[in-house]
C-alpha positions as CSV (number, residue, x, y, z in Angstrom):
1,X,-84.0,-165.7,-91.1
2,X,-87.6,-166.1,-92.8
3,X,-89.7,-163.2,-92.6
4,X,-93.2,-162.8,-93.8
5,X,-94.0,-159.2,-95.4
6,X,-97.2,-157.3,-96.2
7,X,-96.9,-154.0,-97.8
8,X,-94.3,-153.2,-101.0
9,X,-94.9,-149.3,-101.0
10,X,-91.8,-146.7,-100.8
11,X,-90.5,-148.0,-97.8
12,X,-91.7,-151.6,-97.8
13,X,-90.2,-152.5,-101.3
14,X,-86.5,-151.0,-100.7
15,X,-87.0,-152.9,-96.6
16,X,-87.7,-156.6,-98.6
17,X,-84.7,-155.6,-101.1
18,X,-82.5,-154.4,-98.0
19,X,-83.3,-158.2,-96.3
20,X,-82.7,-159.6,-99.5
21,X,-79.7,-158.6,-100.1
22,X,-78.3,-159.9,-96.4
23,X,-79.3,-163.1,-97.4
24,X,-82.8,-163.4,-95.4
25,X,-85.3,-165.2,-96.8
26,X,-88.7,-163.1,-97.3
27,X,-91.9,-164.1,-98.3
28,X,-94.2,-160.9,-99.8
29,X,-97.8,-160.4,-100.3
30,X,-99.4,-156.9,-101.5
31,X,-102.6,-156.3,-102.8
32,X,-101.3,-155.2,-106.0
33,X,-100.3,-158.4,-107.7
34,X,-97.1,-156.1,-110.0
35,X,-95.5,-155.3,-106.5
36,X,-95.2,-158.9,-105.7
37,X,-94.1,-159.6,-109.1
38,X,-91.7,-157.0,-108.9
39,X,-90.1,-158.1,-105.3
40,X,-89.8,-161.5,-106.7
41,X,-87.4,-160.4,-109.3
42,X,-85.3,-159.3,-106.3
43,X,-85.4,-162.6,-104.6
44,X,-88.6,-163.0,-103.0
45,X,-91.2,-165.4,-102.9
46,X,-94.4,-164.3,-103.3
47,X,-98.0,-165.2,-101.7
48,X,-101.6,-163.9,-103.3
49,X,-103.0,-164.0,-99.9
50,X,-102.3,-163.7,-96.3
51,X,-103.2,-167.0,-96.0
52,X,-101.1,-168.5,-98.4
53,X,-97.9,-166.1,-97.0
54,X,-98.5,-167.7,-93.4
55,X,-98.7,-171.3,-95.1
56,X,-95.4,-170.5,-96.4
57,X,-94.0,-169.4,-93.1
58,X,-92.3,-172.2,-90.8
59,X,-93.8,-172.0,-87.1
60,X,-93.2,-169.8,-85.1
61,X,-93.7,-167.1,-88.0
62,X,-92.3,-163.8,-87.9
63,X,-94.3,-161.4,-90.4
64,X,-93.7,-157.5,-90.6
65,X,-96.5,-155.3,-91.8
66,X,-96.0,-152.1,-93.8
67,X,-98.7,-150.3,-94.7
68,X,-100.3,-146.7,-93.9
69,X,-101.3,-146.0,-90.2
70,X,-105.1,-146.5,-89.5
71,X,-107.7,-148.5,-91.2
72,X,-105.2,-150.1,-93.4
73,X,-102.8,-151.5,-90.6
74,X,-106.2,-152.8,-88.7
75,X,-107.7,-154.5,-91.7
76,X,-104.2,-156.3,-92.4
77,X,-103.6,-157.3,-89.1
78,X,-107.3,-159.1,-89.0
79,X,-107.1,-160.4,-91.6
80,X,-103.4,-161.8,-91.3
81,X,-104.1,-162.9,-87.4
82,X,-106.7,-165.3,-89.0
83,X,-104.1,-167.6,-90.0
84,X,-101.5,-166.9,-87.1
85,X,-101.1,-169.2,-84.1
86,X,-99.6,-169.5,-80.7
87,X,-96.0,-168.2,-80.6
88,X,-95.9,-166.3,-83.8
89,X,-94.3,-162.9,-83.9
90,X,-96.0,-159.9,-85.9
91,X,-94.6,-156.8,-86.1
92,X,-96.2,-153.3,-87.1
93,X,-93.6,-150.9,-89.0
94,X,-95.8,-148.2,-90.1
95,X,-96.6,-145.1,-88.3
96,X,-99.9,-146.3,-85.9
97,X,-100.5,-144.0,-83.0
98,X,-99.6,-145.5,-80.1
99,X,-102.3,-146.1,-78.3
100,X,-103.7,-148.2,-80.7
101,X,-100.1,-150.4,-80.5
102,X,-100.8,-150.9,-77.2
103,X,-104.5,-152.0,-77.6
104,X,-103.4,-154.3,-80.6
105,X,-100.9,-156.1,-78.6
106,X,-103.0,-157.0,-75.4
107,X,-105.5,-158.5,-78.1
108,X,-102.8,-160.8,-79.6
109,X,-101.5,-161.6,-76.4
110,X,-105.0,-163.1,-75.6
111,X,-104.0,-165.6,-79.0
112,X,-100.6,-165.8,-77.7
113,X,-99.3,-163.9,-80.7
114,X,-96.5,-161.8,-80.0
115,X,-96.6,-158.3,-81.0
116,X,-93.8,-155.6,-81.5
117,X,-94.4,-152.2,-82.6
118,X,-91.3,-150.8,-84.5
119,X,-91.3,-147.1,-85.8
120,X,-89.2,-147.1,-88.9
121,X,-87.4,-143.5,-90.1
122,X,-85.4,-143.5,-93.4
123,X,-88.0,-142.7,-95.8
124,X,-87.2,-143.7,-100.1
125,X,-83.0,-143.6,-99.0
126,X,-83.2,-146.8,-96.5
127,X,-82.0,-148.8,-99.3
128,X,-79.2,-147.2,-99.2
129,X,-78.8,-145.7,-95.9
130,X,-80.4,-147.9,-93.4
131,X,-83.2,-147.6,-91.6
132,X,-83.5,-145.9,-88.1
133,X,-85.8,-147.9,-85.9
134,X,-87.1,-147.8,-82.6
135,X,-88.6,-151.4,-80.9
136,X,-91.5,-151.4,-78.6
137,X,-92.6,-154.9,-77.3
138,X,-91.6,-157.7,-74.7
139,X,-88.0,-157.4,-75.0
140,X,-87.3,-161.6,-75.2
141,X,-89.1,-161.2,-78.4
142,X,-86.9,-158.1,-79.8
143,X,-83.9,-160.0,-79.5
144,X,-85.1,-163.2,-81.2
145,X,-85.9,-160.7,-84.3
146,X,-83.0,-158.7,-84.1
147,X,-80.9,-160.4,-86.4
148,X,-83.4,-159.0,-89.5
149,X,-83.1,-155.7,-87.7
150,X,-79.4,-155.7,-87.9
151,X,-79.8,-156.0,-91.7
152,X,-82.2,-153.7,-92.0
153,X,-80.3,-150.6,-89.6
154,X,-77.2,-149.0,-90.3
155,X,-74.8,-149.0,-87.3
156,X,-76.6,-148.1,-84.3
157,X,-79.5,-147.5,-86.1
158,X,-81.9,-149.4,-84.2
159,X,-82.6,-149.6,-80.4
160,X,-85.1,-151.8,-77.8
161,X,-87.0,-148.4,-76.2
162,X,-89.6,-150.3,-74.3
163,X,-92.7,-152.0,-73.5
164,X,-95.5,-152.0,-76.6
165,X,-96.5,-149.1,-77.6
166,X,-92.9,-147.1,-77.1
167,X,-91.7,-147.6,-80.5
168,X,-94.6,-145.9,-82.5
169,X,-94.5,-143.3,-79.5
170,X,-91.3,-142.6,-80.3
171,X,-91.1,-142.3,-83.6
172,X,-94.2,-140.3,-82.9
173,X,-92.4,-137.4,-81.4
174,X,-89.6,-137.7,-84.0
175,X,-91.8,-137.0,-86.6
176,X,-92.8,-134.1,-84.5
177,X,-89.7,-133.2,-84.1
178,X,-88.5,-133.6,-88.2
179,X,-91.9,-130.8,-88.2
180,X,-89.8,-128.2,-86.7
181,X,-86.9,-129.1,-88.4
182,X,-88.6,-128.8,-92.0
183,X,-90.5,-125.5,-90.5
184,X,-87.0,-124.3,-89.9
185,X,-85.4,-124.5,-92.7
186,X,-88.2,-123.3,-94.9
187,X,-88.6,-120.0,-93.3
188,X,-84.8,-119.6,-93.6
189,X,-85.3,-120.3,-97.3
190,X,-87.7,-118.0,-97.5
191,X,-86.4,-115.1,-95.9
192,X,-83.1,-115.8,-98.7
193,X,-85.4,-116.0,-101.3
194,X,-87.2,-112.8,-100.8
195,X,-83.8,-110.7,-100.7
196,X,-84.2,-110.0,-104.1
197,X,-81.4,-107.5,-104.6
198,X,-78.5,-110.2,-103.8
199,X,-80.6,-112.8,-106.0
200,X,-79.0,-115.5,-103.7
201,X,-78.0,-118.8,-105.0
202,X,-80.4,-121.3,-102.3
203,X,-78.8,-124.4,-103.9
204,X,-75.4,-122.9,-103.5
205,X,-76.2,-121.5,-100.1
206,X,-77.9,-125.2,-99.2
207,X,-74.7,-126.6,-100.4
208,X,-72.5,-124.6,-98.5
209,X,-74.3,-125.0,-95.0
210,X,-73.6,-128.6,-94.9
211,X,-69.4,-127.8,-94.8
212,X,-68.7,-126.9,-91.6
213,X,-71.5,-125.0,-90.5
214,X,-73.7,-125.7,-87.3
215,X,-77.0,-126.4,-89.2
216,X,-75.6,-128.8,-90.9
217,X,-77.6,-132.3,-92.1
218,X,-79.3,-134.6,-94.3
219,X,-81.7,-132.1,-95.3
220,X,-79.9,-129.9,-96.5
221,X,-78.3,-132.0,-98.6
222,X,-81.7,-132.8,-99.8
223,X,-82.3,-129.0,-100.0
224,X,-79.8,-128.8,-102.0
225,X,-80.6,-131.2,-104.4
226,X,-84.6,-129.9,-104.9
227,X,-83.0,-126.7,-105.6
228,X,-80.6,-128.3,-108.1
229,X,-83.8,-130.0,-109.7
230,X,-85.9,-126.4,-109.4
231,X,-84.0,-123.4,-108.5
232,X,-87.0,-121.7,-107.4
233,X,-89.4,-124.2,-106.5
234,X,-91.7,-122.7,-109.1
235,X,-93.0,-126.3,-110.3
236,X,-94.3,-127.4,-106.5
237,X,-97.2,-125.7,-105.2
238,X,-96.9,-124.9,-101.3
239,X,-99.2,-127.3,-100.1
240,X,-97.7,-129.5,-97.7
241,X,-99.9,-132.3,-95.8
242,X,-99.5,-133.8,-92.7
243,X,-99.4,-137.7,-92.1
244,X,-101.0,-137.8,-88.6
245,X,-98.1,-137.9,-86.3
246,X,-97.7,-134.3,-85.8
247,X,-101.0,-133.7,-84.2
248,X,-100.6,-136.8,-82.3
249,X,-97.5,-135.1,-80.8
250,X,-98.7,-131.8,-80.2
251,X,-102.0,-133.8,-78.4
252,X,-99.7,-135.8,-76.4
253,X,-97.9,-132.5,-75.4
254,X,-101.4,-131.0,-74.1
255,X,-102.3,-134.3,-72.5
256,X,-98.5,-134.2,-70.7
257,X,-98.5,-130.5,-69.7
258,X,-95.6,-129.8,-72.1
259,X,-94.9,-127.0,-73.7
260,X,-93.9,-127.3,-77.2
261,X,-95.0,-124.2,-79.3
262,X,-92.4,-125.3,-82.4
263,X,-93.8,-128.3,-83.4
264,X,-97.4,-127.1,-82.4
265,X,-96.8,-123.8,-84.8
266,X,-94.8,-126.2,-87.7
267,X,-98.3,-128.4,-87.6
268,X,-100.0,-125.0,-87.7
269,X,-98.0,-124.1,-90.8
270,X,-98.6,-126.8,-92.7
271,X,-102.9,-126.2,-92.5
272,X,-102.1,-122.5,-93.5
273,X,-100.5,-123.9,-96.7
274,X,-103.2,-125.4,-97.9
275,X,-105.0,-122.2,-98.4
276,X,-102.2,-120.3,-99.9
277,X,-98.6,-120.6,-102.0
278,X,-96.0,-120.1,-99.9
279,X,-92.4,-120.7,-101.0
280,X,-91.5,-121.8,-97.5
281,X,-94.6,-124.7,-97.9
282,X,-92.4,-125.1,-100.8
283,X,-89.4,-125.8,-99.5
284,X,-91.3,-128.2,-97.1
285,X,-92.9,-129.9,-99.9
286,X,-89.9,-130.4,-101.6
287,X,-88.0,-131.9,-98.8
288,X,-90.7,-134.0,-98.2
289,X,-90.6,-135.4,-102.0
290,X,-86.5,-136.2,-101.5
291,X,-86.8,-137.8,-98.3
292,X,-89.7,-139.9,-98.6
293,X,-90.8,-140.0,-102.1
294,X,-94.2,-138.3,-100.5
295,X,-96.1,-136.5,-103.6
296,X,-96.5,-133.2,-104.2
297,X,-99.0,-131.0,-105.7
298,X,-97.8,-129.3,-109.2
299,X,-98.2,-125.8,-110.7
300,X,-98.4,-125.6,-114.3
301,X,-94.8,-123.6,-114.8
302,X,-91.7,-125.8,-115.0
C-alpha cells in the first residue's frame, strides 16, 4: 500500500522502516528536514510539507500521524486536514486521550474524512519486535488499512477493539497497567538491593527470573540488561516522569467507580521521585530508557 507519514521520532522512524521493509510504499514529512533525509535513505520519499505529502498521495489517502499526544497531534491534524478530501483515511498512532479521539473523528466525519485512532505499544524494539496495536474507528475502514497493519504487528499483535475512541482508551489503560508493572519490579529491586550483607547480583537475579519463574517477561530482560550497562544504577537519577496516560487511567477509574489503588499508588510513585533519589525510581527509569528510548536524568558518577 501507499501510506502517508508525519512524525519520524523513536517510534515513527523504526514504524516507516518496518513498512519499508514489507515493501509498502511511504511517503514522510517531519518538521526536522535530517529525519526526512534520513527515512529516505531507507526507502522513503520525502515531502517538506503536509501539503506536498498529500499531493503525493493517490486518492483516497491513507496518512498515519505520529507525534506526542496534545497540542502536537491537534496542530498536525489541522494542518494536514487542510489538504485532505472526501474519503481519505487518517489515522492517529500516538497516545491522545480518548476523549479527544472521539471529538476529532465526529469533526472529520463532517469532511467525510475517515478517522481511526490506533494505540501503538512496542516502544524503540518495534523494529524488531512488532508493534502491539489496538484499532478504534468504523470497522469497514480498519480492514481496508489492515494490510499496513499486518506489516507493522507481529503475529496477533494487532486487533479491531471498537468504535473511535477505543483504541487510545485501550492503550490508555495499558499504559496504566505497564505503571504497576514497572512499580513492581522496582520495589522488588530495591528491597534486593538494600540486603547489603548478601551483596546480591540484580543483573544475575534479573537474568535468572526470566528461566522458568512466574514473573517472568520482557522487562526483565530489559532489567537485566540496564543492570548489565550499570550494576547499580548509580549513573540515572530516580526521577521518573509520567507521559499523561497514567492519570488519565487512574481519572477514568474515579469517573467508573473502579477501584484501582496499584496503578493510582505507581502514578503516586512516580511524583514522589521527583523530589528524591530513589533506586526503585531508578530501576523505573531505567526500564523506561530500554523500552522506549525515553530519557533520563543523569548523576555525575558513572
Amino acid at each position: 500500500m501507499r501510506i502517508g507519514f508525519i512524525g519520524l521520532g523513536r517510534m515513527g522512524m523504526k514504524m516507516v522502516q518496518r513498512l519499508l521493509e514489507a515493501g509498502h510504499e511511504v511517503i514522510v514529512h517531519d518538521r526536522t528536514p535530517e529525519k526526512i533525509k534520513t527515512a529516505k535513505k531507507f526507502g522513503a520519499a520525502g515531502a517538506s510539507s503536509a501539503e506536498e505529502l498529500a499531493g503525493k498521495l493517490g486518492s483516497p489517502r491513507v496518512i498515519w500521524v505520529m507525534v506526542p499526544a496534545g497540542e502536537a497531534t491537534a496542530g498536525t491534524i489541522k494542518n494536514i486536514t487542510a489538504f485532505l478530501r472526501k474519503g481519505d483515511i487518517l489515522i492517529d498512532g500516538g497516545n491522545s486521550f480518548y476523549k479527544d479521539s472521539m471529538k476529532r473523528a465526529e469533526a472529520l466525519k463532517e469532511q467525510g474524512i475517515h478517522f481511526l485512532d490506533i494505540g501503538t505499544s512496542g516502544g524503540i524494539w518495534g523494529l524488531k519486535r512488532g508493534y502491539c496495536m489496538m484499532i478504534g474507528g468504523n470497522k469497514g475502514i480498519f480492514k481496508k488499512v489492515e494490510p499496513i497493519l499486518k506489516s507493522l504487528a507481529p503475529e496477533d499483535g494487532y486487533a479491531y477493539v471498537g468504535p473511535n475512541g477505543a483504541g487510545h482508551f485501550v492503550k490508555m489503560v495499558h499504559n496504566g497497567i505497564e505503571y504497576a508493572l514497572l512499580q513492581g519490579y522496582a520495589e522488588g529491586f530495591e528491597i534486593l538491593n538494600a540486603k547489603k550483607e548478601f551483596n546480591l547480583d540484580l543483573k544475575q537475579i534479573s537474568g535468572l527470573w526470566n528461566h522458568g519463574s512466574v514473573i517472568q517477561s520482557w522487562l526483565l530482560e530489559l532489567a537485566k540488561e540496564a543492570f548489565d550497562k550499570d550494576p547499580k544504577l548509580k549513573s540515572i537519577k530516580g526521577y521518573v516522569e509520567d507521559s499523561g496516560e497514567g492519570r488519565w487511567t487512574v481519572a477514568e477509574a474515579i469517573e467508573q467507580d473502579v477501584p484501582a489503588p496499584l496503578i493510582t499508588l505507581s502514578l503516586l510513585e512516580r511524583f514522589r521521585s521527583r523530589r528524591d533519589d530513589s533506586f526503585s525510581a531508578k530501576v523505573i527509569a531505567a526500564l523506561r530508557r530500554e523500552f522506549g528510548g525515553h530519557a533520563v536524568k543523569k548523576t555525575d558518577k558513572e
